[in-house]
C-alpha positions as CSV (number, residue, x, y, z in Angstrom):
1,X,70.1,77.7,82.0
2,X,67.7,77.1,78.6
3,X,65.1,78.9,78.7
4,X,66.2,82.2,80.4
5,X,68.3,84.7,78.8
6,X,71.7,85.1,80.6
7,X,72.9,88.8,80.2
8,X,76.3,87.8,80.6
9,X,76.6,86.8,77.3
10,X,76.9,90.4,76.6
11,X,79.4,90.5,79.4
12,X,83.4,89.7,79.4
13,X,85.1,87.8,81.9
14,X,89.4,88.5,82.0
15,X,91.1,86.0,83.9
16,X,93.5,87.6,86.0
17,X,95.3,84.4,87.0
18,X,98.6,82.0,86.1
19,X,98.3,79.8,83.2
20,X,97.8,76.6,83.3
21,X,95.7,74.6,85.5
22,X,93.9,78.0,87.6
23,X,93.3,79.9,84.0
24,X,91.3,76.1,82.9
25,X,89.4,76.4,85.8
26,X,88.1,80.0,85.0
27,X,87.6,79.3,81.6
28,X,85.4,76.1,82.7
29,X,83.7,78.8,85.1
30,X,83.3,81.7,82.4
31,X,82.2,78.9,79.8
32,X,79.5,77.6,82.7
33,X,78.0,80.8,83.7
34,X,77.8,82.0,80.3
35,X,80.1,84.6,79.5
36,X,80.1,86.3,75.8
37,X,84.3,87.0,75.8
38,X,86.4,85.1,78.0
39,X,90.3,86.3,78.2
40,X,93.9,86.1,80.4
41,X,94.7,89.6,81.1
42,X,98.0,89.3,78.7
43,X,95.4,89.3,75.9
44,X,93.8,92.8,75.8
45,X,94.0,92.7,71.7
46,X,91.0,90.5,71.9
47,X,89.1,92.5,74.5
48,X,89.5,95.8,72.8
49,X,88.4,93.5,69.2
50,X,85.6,92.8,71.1
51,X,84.2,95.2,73.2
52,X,81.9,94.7,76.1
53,X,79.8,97.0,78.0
54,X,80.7,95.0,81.5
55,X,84.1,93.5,82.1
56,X,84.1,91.5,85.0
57,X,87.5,90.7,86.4
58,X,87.8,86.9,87.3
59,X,90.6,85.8,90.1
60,X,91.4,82.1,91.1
61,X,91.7,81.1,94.9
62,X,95.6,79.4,94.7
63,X,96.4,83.0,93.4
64,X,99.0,84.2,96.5
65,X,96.8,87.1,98.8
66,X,99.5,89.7,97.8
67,X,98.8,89.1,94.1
68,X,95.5,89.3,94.7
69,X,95.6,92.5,96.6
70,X,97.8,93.8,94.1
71,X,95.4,92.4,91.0
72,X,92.6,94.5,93.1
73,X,94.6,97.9,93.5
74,X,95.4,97.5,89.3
75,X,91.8,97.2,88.6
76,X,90.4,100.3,91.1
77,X,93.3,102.7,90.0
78,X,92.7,102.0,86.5
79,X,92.0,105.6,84.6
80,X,89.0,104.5,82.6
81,X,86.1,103.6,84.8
82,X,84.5,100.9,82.9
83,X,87.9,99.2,84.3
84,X,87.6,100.7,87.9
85,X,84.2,100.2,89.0
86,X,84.2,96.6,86.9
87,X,83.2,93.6,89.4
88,X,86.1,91.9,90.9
89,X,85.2,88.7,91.9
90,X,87.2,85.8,93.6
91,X,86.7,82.1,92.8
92,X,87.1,80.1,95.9
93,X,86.9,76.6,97.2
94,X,84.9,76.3,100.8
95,X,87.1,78.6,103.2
96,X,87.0,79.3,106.8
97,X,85.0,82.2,108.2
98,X,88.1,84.2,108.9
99,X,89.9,83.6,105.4
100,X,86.5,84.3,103.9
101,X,86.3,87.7,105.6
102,X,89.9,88.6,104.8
103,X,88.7,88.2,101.4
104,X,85.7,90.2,101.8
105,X,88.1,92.7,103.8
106,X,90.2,92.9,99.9
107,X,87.6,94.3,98.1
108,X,86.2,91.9,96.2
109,X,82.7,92.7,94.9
110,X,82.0,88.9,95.3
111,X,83.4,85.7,96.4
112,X,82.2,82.7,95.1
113,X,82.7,79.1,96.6
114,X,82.6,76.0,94.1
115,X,81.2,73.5,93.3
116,X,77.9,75.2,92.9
117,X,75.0,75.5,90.7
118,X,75.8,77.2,87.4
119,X,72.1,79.1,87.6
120,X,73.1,80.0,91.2
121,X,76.5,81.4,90.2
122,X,74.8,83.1,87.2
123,X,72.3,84.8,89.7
124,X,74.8,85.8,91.8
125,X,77.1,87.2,89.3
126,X,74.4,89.1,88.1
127,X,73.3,90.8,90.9
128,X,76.4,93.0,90.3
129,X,74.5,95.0,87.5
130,X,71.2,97.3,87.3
131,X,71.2,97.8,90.9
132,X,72.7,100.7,92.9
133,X,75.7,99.4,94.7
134,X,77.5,101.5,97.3
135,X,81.1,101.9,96.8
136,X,83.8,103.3,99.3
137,X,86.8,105.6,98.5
138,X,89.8,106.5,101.1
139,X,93.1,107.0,100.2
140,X,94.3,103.3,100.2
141,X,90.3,101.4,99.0
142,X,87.8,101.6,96.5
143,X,85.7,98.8,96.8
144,X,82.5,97.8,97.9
145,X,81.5,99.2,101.1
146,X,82.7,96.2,104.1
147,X,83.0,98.4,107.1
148,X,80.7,96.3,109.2
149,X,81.6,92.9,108.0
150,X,84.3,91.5,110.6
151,X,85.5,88.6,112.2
152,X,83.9,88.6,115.7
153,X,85.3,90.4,118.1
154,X,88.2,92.2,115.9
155,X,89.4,94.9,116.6
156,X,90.6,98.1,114.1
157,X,92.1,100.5,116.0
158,X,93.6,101.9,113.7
159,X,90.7,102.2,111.4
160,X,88.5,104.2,114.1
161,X,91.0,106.3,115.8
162,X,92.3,108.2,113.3
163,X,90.5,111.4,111.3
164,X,90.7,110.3,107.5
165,X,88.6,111.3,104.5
166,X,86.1,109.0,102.8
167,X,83.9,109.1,99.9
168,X,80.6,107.4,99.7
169,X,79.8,106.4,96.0
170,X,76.5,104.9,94.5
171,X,77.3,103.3,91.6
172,X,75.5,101.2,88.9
173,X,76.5,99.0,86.5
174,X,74.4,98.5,83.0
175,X,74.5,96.9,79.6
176,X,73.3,100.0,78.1
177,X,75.7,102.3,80.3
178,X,78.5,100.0,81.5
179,X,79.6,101.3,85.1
180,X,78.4,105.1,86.3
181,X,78.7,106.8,89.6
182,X,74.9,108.1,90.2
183,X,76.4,109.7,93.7
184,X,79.2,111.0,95.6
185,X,79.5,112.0,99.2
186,X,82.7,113.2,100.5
187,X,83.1,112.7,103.9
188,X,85.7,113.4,107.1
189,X,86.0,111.0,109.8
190,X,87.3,112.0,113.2
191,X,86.3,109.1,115.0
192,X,87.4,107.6,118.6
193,X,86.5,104.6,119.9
C-alpha cells in the first residue's frame, strides 16, 4: 500500500466480536487495511477520545448468526446516524453460495472472504464512502438494498404477498460529512405474486 494514501487512516474500525482469538484476527485485519483507531465495542472511552468521521463496524465469521443479526439491529437502531448508516461489514472465510447470501440477506454492507490481498480489501472497504449507496427501510431492516440478491429459485412468499411500507434511502458516506441521507422515498407495497 506505499505509495497511495489509504483514507482509512482517518477511519475507525470497532470490533464487534468475542475476545480472544476472533478480536486478534480483526485487529490483524484493521492493522492490514490500514485503519486510524481500531477498538472492541466494550471500549467506547477510546472511540469518543478519538473521534472519527467514519466508524466502520467490524464482525468475525465464528460469531453465532443470531449474534450477528442482533450486532446488526444494535448498529441500524442506533439514535445518532453516524452509528446507523456506519458500514457493517462481515469477515468471512470462503463460504458456500447459500451461507454467503444469508449473509448478504443480514444486512451487511459487505462481506469479505480472507485470505486476500490487503490493497484489494482496502479497495473494497472503501468503496463504502463518497458514493451514493441506496439503503432500504421497513419496519424490521435498514440495510443496504438486497431485494434481488437470492439463492436460485427461493421463494419469499411472505415478502411479496403482503402490503407493507418501505423507504428508499440514498445515502453517502464522507470524511468531511460522515454518513448523510441525500434522499428519501416512502413507499407502500401491495404486491401479489
Amino acid at each position: 500500500m506505499a505509495g497511495r494514501a489509504n483514507v482509512l487512516s482517518d477511519c475507525a474500525a470497532v470490533a464487534c466480536c468475542s475476545l480472544g482469538a476472533p478480536f486478534k484476527s480483526l485487529e490483524r485485519f484493521a492493522k492490514a487495511t490500514g485503519f486510524g483507531l481500531f477498538v472492541h465495542y466494550l471500549d467506547v472511552a477510546e472511540l469518543r477520545a478519538r473521534p472519527a468521521p467514519i466508524i466502520y463496524f467490524l464482525l468475525h465469521f465464528a460469531t453465532p448468526d443470531a449474534e450477528k443479526a442482533e450486532t446488526l439491529a444494535r448498529v441500524r437502531r442506533y439514535p445518532s446516524l453516524k452509528v446507523r448508516l456506519a458500514p457493517v461489514i462481515l469477515i468471512a472465510q470462503d463460504c458456500d453460495a447459500t451461507t454467503f447470501l444469508s449473509y448478504v440477506q443480514m444486512g451487511f454492507d459487505d462481506i469479505l472472504c480472507l485470505p486476500e490481498q490487503p490493497q484489494l480489501l482496502v479497495d473494497r472497504l472503501t468503496r463504502q464512502l463518497n458514493q451514493d449507496i441506496v439503503y432500504i427501510e421497513t419496519a424490521d431492516y435498514l440495510g443496504p438494498d438486497r431485494r434481488r440478491m437470492e439463492v436460485p429459485g427461493a421463494q419469499h412468499a411472505a415478502r411479496r404477498s403482503t402490503a407493507h411500507m418501505h423507504s428508499r434511502l440514498t445515502i453517502r458516506r464522507s470524511l468531511a460529512n460522515g454518513p448523510v441521507i441525500l434522499e428519501r422515498q416512502d413507499h407502500w407495497d401491495n404486491i401479489v405474486h
